[in-house]
C-alpha positions as a Markdown table, in Angstrom:
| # | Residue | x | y | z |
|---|---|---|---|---|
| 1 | Unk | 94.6 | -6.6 | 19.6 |
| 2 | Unk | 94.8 | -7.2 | 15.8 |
| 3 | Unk | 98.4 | -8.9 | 15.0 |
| 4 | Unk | 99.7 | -7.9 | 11.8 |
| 5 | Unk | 100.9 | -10.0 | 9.4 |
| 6 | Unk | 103.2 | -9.2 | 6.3 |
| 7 | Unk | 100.6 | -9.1 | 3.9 |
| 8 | Unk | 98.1 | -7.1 | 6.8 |
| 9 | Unk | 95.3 | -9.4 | 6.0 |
| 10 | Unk | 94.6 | -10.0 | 9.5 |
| 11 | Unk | 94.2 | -6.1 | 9.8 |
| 12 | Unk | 91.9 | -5.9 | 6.6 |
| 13 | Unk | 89.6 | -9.0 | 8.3 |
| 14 | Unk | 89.5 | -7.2 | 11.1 |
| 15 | Unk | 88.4 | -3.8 | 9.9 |
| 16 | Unk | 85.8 | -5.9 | 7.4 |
| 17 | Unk | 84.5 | -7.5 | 10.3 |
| 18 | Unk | 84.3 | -4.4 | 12.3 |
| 19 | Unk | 82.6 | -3.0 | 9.1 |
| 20 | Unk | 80.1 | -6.1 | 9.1 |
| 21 | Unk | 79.0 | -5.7 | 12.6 |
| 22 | Unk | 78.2 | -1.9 | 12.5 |
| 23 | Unk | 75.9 | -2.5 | 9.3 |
| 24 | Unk | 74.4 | -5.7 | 11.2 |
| 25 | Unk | 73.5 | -3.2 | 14.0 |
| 26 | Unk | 72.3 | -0.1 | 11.8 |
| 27 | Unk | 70.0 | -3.0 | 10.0 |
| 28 | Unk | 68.9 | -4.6 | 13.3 |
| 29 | Unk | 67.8 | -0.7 | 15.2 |
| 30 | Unk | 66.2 | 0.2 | 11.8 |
| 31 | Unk | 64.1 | -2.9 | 11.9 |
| 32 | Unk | 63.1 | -2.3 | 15.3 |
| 33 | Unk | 62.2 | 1.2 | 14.8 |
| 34 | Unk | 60.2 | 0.0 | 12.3 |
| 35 | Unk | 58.6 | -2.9 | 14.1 |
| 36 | Unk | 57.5 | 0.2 | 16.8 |
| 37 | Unk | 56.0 | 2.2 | 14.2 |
| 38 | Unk | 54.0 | -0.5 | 13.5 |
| 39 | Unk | 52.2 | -0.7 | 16.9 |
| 40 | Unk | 50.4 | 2.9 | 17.0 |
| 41 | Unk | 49.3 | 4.0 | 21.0 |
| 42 | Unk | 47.3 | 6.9 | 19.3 |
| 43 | Unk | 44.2 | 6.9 | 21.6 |
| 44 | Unk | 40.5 | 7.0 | 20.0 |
| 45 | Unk | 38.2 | 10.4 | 19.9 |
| 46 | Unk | 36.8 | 8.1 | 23.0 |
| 47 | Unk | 39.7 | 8.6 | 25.1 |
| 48 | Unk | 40.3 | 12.4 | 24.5 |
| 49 | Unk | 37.1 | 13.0 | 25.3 |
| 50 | Unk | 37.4 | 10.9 | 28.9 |
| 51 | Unk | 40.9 | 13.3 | 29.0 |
| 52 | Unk | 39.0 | 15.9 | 28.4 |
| 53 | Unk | 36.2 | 15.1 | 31.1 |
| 54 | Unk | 38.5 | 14.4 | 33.6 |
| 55 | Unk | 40.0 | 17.6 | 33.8 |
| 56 | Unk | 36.1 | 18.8 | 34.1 |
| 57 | Unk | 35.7 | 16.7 | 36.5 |
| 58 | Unk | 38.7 | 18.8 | 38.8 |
| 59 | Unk | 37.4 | 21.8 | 37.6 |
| 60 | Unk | 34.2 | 21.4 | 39.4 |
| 61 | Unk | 35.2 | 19.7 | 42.4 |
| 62 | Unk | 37.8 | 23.0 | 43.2 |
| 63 | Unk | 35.4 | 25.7 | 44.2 |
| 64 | Unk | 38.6 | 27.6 | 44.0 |
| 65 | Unk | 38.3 | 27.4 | 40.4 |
| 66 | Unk | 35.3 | 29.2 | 39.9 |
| 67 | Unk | 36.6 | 32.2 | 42.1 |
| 68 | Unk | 39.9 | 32.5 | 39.9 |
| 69 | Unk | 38.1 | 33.3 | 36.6 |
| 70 | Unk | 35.3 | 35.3 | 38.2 |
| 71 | Unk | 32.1 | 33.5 | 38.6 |
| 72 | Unk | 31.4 | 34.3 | 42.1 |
| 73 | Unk | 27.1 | 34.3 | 40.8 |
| 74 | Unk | 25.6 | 31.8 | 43.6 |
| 75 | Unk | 23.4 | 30.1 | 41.2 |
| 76 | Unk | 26.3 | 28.8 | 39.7 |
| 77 | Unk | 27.8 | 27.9 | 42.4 |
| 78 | Unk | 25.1 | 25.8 | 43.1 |
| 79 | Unk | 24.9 | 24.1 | 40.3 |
| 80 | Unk | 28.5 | 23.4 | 40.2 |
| 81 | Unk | 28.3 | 21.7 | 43.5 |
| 82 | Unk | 25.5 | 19.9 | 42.1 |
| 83 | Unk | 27.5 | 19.2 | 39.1 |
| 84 | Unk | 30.6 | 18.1 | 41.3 |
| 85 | Unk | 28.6 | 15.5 | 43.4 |
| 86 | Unk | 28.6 | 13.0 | 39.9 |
| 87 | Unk | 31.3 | 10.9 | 39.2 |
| 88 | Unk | 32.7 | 11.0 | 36.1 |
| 89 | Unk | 35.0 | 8.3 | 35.9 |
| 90 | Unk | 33.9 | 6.0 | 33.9 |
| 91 | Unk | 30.9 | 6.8 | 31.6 |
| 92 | Unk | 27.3 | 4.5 | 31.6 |
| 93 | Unk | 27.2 | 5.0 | 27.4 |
| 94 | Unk | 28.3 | 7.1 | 24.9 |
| 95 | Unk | 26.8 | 8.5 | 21.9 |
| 96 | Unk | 28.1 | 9.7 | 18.7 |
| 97 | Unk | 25.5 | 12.7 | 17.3 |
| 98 | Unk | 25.5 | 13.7 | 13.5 |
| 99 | Unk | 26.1 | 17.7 | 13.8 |
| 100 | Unk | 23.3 | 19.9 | 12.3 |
| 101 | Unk | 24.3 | 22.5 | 9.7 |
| 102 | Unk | 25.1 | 25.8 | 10.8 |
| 103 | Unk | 22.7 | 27.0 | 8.4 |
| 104 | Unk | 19.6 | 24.8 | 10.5 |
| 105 | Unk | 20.4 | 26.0 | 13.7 |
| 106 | Unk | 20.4 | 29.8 | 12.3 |
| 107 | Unk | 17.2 | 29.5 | 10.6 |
| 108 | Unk | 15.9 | 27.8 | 14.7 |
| 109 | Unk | 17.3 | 31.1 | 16.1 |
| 110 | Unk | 16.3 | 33.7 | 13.6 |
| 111 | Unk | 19.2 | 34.3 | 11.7 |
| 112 | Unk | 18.2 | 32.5 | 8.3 |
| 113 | Unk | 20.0 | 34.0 | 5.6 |
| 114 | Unk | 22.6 | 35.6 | 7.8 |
| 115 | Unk | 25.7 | 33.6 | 6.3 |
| 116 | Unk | 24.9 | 34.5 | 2.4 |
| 117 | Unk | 27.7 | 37.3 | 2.3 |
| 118 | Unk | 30.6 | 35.3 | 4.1 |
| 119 | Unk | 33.2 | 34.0 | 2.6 |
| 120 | Unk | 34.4 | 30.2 | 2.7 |
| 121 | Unk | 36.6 | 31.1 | 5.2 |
| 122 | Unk | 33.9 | 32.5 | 7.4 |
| 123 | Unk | 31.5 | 29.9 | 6.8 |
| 124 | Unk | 33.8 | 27.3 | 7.6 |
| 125 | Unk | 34.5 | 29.3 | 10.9 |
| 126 | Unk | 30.8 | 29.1 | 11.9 |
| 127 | Unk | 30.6 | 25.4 | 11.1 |
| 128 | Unk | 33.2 | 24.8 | 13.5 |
| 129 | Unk | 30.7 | 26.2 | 16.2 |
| 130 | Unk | 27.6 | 23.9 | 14.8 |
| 131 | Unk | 28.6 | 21.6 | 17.9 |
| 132 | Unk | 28.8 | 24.6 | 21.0 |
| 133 | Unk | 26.3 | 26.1 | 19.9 |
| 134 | Unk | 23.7 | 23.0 | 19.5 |
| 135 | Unk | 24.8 | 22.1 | 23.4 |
| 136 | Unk | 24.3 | 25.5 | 24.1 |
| 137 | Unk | 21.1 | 25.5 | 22.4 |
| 138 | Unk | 20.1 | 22.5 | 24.8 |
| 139 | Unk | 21.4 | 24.1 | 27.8 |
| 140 | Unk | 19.3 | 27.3 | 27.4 |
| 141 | Unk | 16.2 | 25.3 | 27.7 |
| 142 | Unk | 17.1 | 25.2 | 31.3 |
| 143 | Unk | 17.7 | 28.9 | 31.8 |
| 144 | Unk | 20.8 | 31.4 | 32.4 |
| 145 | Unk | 22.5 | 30.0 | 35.0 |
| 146 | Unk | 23.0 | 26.4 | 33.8 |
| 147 | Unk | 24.0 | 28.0 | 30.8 |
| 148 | Unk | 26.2 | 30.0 | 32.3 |
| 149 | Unk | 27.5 | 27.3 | 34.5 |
| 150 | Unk | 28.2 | 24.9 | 31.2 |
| 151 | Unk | 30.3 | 27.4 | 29.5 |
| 152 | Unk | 32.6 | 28.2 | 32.9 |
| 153 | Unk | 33.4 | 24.6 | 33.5 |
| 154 | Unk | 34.1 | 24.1 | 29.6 |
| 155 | Unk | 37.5 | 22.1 | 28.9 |
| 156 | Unk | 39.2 | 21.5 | 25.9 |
| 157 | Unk | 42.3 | 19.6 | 24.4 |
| 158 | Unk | 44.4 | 19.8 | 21.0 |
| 159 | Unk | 45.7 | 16.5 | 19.2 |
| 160 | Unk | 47.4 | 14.6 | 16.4 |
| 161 | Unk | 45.2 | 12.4 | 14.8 |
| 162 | Unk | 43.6 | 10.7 | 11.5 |
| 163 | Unk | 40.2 | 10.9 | 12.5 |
| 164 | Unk | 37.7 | 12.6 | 12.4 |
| 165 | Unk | 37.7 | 13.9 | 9.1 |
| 166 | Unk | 34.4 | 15.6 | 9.6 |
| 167 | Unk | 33.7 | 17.2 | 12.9 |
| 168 | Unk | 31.4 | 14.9 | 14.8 |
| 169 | Unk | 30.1 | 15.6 | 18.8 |
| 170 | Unk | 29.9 | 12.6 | 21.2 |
| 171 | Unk | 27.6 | 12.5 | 24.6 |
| 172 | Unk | 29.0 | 10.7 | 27.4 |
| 173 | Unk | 26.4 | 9.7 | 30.3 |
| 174 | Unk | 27.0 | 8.6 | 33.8 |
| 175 | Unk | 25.3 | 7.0 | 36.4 |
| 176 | Unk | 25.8 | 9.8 | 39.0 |
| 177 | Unk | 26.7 | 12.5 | 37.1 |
| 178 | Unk | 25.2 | 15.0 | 34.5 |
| 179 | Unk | 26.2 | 13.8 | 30.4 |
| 180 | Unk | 28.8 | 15.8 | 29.2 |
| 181 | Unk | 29.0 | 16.6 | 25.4 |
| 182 | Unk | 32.5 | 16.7 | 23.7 |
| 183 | Unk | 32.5 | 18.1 | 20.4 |
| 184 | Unk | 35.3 | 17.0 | 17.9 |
| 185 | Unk | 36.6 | 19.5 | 15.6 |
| 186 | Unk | 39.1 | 18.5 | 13.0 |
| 187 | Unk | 42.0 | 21.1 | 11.8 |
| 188 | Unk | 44.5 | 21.4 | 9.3 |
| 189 | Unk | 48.2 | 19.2 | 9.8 |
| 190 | Unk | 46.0 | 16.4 | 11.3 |
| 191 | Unk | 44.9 | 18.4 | 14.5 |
| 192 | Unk | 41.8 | 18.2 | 15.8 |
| 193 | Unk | 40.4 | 19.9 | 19.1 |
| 194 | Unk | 37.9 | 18.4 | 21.5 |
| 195 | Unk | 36.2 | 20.6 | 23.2 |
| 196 | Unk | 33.5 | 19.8 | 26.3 |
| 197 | Unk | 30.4 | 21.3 | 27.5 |
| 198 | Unk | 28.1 | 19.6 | 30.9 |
| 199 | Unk | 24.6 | 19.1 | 29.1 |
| 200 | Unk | 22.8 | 20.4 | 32.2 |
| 201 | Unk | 19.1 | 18.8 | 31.6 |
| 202 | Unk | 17.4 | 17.3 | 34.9 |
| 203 | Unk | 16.1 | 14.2 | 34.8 |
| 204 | Unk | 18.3 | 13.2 | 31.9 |
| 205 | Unk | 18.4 | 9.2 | 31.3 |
| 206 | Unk | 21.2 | 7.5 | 30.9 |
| 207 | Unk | 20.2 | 5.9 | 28.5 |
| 208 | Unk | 19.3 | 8.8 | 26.2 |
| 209 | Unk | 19.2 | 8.6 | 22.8 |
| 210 | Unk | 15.4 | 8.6 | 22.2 |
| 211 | Unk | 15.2 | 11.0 | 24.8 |
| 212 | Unk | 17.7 | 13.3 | 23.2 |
| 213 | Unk | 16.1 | 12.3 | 19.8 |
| 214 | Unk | 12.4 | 13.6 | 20.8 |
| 215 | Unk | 14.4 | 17.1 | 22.8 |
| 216 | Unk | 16.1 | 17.9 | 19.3 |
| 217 | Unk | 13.1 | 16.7 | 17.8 |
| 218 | Unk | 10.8 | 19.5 | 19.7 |
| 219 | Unk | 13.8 | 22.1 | 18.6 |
| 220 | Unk | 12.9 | 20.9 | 14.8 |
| 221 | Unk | 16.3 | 19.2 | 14.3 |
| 222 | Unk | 16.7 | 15.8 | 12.8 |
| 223 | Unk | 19.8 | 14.4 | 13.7 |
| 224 | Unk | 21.2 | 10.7 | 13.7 |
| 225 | Unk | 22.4 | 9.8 | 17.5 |
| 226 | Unk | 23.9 | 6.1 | 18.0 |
| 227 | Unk | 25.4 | 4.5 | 20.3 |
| 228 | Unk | 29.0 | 3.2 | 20.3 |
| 229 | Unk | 30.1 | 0.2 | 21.4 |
C-alpha cells in the first residue's frame, strides 16, 4: 500500500506509475496485434481446391451418399465406385487453365448470338458458368452417365480472399484417381467460390496438359493450360 505523505506525492507517483504501466501494456498488445497481422495463414486457391477435393473424396467413398440425394441409376453407381477406388490425397500435378468466353463455348453448342439481349448483369451470370460448363462440355464426350455422375459428386466451398481477380479453373491429377477440375469464381466483398467437378475421361494422363490441349483443341477451343509449381 501507498503511504501518504503531507504533500501526497507518493500517492501522485503512484497513480503516475500505475498510469505508465497500463499505457506500456495498451502499446505492447497493440504492437503484437500488429506483428500477427503481419503473418497472413490465408491459404492459396491451391489449398481450397485440395479442401474442396477432400470432401469429394468422402462423398464417393459413402455409397450412402448417393442414396440420400437420389441417384439410385446403377451406371452411376458404378462409376462412383470406380471413381472412389483413386486416392485423392495428394495430387501428381496441377494445372491452371485460361477459361474460354462464354460467348466461344455458345457458338461450339449452337447458341451463337443467344446473349445479345442480356443485360450486364446477365452476362456476367453466364460467365460465371464458362468453367462448369467447359468440364461439362468434356464430360459429355464420355456419355450420360459420367456426366451425370460428375455433377452428383460436385463439391464446393465459399472464401475470403484477394485472389483471383478473374475467375480462373485449375485441374488437379492423381496417380490413382480420376483429375478433378475446380473452378475459381471470384465475388463481390472479396469472396470467391470454388467449385469441383471429377473430369471423368479414361485413359487420362497425368501428365496432361498436351493431352488436354489437343481434347479442347478437337472441341475448337484455344486455351492456355500451364502447370504450376
Amino acid at each position: 500500500m501507498i503511504r501518504k505523505t503531507k504533500n501526497g506525492n507518493d500517492q501522485k507517483f503512484g497513480k503516475l506509475n500505475r498510469l505508465v504501466c497500463a499505457a506500456a501494456a495498451v502499446i505492447l498488445l497493440s504492437l503484437l496485434s500488429a506483428c500477427a497481422g503481419q503473418e497472413s495463414d490465408e491459404k492459396s486457391l491451391r489449398e481450397h481446391g485440395m479442401d474442396v477435393i477432400k470432401v469429394m473424396e468422402e462423398m464417393v467413398k459413402s455409397s450412402e451418399y448417393g442414396s440420400l440425394i437420389g441417384s439410385n441409376a446403377d451406371a452411376v453407381e458404378e462409376i462412383r465406385a470406380d471413381l472412389a477406388a483413386g486416392d485423392y490425397t495428394a495430387p501428381q500435378a496441377v494445372y491452371e487453365i485460361g477459361l474460354p468466353s462464354i460467348q466461344n463455348l455458345l457458338t461450339l453448342t449452337g447458341g451463337d448470338g443467344l446473349m445479345d439481349g442480356f443485360s450486364d448483369a446477365l452476362k456476367n451470370q453466364l460467365t460465371n458458368k464458362s468453367a462448369s460448363s467447359l468440364v461439362n462440355l468434356l464430360n459429355s464426350r464420355s456419355g450420360y452417365a459420367p456426366l451425370a455422375a460428375a455433377s452428383v459428386y460436385t463439391a464446393n466451398k465459399t472464401f475470403d480472399s484477394e485472389a483471383p481477380t478473374e475467375n480462373t479453373l485449375y485441374l488437379y491429377t492423381f496417380e490413382m484417381g480420376y483429375p478433378v477440375a475446380v473452378s475459381f469464381i471470384a465475388g463481390e466483398d472479396r469472396s470467391v467460390t470454388a467449385s469441383g467437378t471429377f473430369l471423368i475421361v479414361e485413359d487420362f494422363d497425368i501428365q496432361a496438359a498436351e493431352q488436354l490441349t489437343a481434347m479442347l483443341k478437337q472441341l475448337g477451343l484455344e486455351v492456355t493450360i500451364r502447370q504450376l509449381p
